[in-house]
C-alpha positions in Angstrom: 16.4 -33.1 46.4 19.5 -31.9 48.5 22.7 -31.3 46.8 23.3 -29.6 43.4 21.5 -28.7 42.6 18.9 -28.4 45.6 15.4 -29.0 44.2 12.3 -27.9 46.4 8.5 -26.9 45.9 5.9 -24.4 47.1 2.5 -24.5 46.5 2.7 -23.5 43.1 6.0 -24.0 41.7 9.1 -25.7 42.0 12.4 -24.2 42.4 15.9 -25.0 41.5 19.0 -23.4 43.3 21.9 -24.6 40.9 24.4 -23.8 43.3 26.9 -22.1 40.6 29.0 -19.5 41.1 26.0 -17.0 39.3 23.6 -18.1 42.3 20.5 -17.9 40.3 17.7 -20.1 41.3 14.9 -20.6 39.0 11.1 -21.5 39.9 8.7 -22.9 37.5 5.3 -23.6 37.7 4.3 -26.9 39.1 1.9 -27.3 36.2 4.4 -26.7 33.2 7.1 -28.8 35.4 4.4 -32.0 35.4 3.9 -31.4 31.5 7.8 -32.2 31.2 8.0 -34.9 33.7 5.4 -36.5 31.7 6.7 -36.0 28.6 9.8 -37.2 29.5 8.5 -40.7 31.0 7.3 -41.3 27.7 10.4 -41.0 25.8 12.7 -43.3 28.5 12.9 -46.7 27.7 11.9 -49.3 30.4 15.9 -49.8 30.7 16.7 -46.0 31.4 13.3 -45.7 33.8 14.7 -48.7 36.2 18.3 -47.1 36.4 16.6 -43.7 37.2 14.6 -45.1 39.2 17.2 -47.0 41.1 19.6 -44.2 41.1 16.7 -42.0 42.6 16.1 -44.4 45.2 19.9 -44.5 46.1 20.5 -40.8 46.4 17.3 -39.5 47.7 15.7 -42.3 49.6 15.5 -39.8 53.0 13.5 -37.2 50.8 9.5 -38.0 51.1 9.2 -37.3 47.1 11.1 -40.7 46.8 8.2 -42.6 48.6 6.2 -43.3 46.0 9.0 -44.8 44.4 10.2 -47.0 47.1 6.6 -48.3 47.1 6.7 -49.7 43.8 9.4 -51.5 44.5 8.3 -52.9 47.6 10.8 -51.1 49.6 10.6 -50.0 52.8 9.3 -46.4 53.3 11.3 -44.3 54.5 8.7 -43.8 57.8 8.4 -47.4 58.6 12.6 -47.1 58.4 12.8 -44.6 61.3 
C-alpha cells in the first residue's frame, strides 16, 4: 500500500512506515499480522467487509495485494488491465 502510511512486506514480516514527523516504522511478523487480519474478518459485518473491500479496490487497485480482491468481484486484474 503506497501513501500513509506505506505498507510493504519481506519474507517474514510486514512493515509499516507511518510517515509522521517521529519517522518510526514498525515491522511485525507476517504470522502474528495474519492472526489479526483474521480476527478482524470475523468481527466486520458483511456491510463493513463490502465498503472495505470496495474502498480497497479503489485506492490500491495498481498494488498486486489487491488481486485477489478484484477477482472476487469479477474485476479485471490489474495484469489483464495493462
Amino acid at each position: 500500500m503506497r501513501g500513509k502510511p506505506y505498507v510493504w512486506t519481506s519474507d517474514n514480516a510486514v512493515h509499516f512506515a507511518l510517515g509522521n514527523e517521529s519517522h518510526k516504522d514498525i515491522s511485525i511478523p507476517k504470522s502474528v499480522l495474519d492472526e489479526y487480519v483474521v480476527m478482524r474478518h470475523a468481527e466486520m459485518t458483511p456491510a463493513v467487509r463490502a465498503k472495505s473491500e470496495n474502498r480497497a479496490i479503489e485506492k490500491h487497485s495498481g498494488n498486486f495485494g489487491c488481486e485477489a480482491l478484484r477477482k472476487k468481484h469479477k474485476l479485471k486484474t490489474f495484469t489483464k488491465l495493462i
